[in-house]
C-alpha positions as CSV (number, residue, x, y, z in Angstrom):
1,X,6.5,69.2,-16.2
2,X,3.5,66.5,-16.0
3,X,4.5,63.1,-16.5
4,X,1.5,62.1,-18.9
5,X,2.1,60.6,-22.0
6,X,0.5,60.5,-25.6
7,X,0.9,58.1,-28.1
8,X,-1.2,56.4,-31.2
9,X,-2.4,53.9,-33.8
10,X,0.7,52.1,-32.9
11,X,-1.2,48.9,-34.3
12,X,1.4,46.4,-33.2
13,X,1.3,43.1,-35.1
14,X,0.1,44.4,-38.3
15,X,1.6,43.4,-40.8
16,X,-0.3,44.4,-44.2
17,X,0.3,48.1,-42.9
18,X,3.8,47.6,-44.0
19,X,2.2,48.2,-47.5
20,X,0.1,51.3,-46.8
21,X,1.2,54.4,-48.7
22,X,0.7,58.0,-48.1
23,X,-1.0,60.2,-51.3
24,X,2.9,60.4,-53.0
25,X,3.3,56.6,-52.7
26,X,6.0,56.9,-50.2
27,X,5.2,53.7,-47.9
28,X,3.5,55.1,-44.1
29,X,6.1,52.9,-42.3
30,X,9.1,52.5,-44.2
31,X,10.6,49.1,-42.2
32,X,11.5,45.8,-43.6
33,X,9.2,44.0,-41.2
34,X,6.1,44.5,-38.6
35,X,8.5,42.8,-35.7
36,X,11.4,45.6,-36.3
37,X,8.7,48.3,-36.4
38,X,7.1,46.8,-33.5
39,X,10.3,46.6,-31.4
40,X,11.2,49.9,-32.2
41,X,7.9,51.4,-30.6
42,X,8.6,49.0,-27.2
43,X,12.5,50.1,-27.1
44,X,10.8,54.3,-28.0
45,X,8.4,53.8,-25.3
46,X,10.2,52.3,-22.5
47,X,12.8,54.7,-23.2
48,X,10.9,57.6,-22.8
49,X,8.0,56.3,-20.1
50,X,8.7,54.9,-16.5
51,X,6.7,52.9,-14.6
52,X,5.4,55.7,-12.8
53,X,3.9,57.6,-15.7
54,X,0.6,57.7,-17.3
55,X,0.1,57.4,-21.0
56,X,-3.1,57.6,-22.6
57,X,-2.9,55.2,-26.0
58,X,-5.3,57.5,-28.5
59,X,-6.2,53.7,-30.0
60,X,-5.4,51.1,-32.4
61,X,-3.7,49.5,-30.6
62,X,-2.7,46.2,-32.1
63,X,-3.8,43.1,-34.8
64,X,-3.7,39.8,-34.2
65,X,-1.0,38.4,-31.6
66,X,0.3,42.5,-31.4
67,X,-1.1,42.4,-28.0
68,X,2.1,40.4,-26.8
69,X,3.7,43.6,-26.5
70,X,1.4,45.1,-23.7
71,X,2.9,43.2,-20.5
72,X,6.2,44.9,-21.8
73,X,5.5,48.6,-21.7
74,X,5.9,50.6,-18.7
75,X,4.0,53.3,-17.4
76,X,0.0,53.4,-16.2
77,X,-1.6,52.8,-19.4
78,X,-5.3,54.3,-20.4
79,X,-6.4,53.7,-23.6
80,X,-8.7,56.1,-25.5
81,X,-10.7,53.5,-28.0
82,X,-10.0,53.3,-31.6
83,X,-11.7,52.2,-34.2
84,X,-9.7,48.6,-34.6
85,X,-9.9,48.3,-30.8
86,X,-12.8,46.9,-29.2
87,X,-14.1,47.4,-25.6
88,X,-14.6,44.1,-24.5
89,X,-11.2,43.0,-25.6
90,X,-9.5,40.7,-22.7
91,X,-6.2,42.4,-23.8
92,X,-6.9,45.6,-23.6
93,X,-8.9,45.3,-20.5
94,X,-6.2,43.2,-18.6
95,X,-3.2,46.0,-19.6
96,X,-5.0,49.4,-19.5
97,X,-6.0,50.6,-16.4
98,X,-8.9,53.0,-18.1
99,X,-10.7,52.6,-21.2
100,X,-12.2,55.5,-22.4
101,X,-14.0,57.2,-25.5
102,X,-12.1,60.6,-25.2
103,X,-10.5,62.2,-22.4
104,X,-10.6,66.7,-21.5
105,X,-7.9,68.2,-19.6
106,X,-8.9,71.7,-19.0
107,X,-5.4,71.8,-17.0
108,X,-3.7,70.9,-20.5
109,X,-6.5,73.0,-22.8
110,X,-7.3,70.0,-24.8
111,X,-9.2,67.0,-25.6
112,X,-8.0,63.4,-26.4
113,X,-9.5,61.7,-28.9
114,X,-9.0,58.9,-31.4
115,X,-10.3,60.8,-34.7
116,X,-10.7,64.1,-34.7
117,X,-13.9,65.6,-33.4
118,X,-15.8,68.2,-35.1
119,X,-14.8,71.7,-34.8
120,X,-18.1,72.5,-32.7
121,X,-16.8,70.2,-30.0
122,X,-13.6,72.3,-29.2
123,X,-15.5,75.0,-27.2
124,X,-14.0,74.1,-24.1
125,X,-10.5,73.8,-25.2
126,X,-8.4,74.8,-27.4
127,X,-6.4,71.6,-29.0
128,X,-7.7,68.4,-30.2
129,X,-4.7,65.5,-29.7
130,X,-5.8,62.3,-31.5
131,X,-4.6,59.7,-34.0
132,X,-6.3,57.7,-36.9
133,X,-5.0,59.9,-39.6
134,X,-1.5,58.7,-39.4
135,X,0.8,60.8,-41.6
136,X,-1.9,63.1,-42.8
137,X,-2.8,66.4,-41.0
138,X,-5.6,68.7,-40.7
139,X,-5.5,72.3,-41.8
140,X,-7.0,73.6,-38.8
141,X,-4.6,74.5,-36.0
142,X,-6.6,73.4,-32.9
143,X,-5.6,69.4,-34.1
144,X,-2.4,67.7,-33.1
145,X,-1.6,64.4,-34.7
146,X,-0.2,62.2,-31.8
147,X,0.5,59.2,-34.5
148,X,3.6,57.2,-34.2
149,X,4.7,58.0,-37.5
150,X,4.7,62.0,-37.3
151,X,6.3,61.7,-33.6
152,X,8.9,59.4,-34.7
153,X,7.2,56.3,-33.2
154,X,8.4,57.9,-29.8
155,X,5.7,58.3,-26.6
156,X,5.5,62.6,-26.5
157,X,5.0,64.0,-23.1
158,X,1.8,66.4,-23.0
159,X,3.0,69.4,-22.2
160,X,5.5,69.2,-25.1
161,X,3.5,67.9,-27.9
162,X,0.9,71.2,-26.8
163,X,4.3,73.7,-26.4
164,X,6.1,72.9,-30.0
165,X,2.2,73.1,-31.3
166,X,1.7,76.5,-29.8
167,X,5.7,77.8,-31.4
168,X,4.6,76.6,-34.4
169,X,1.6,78.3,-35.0
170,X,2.8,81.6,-34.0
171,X,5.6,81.3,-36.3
172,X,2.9,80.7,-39.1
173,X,1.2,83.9,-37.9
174,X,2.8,87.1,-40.3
């Protein structure tokens, strides 16, 4: 098994996203404050990543003084840009190793993204992993939503996000 790493739209330091609500009303990130939400991500990710990993960050990455939490996180960190990151940001270009607008790994059959690319783009591949949508999903099943709120605000190896996709969409095949 690979030892690359996906996460997403962890924006660390955000506090107003505390209020954000899904379409039922149900809050996106149901904690009592942005510092117990944003401790929960370090603890998940350092957990799950050593140093000598790679995780690719699928963007929007933090707000304000969230960047504190970078020096903290193991692993070799790339960064895929989002749309609240920008690519200039001393930051970002002091704790990511790469920063990048998407990233293909024909190895893996898919493409990294921060928001989902148009269907057109996926002739290459076969999956799409990105963020931005947060707890919302596409009904397409080439696009896996590597958000911290559907993976449990837990770093998910490659290979494992892609396997669990792949046996569940031929259990939704009759």
């Amino acid at each position: 098994m690979s030892n690359i790493f996906i996460v997403s739209d962890t924006h660390w330091g955000h506090t107003n996203f505390l209020k954000f609500t899904n379409d039922k009303g149900e809050r996106i990130r149901p904690f009592d404050s942005v510092e117990e939400v944003d401790e929960l991500m370090v603890d998940n990710w350092n957990k799950t990543v050593t140093d000598q990993d790679i995780i690719y960050h699928l963007g929007d990455v933090y707000v304000g003084d969230g960047w504190k939490h970078l020096p903290r996180l193991k692993g070799k960190k790339r960064l895929i840009l989002g749309n609240h990151d920008k690519l200039h940001d001393q930051h970002l270009m002091k704790y990511f190793q790469k920063i990048t607008m998407w990233r293909q790994f024909p190895e893996f059959n898919c493409l990294l993204t921060h928001v989902p690319v148009h269907a057109s783009t996926l002739f290459k591949v076969k999956f799409n992993i990105h963020g931005h949508v947060h707890m919302n999903s596409l009904a397409d099943d080439r696009y896996i939503n590597a958000c911290v709120e559907v993976q449990n605000y837990i770093p998910v190896n490659i290979e494992e996000i892609i396997s669990a996709h792949e046996s569940n969409w031929d259990q939704d095949i009759p």
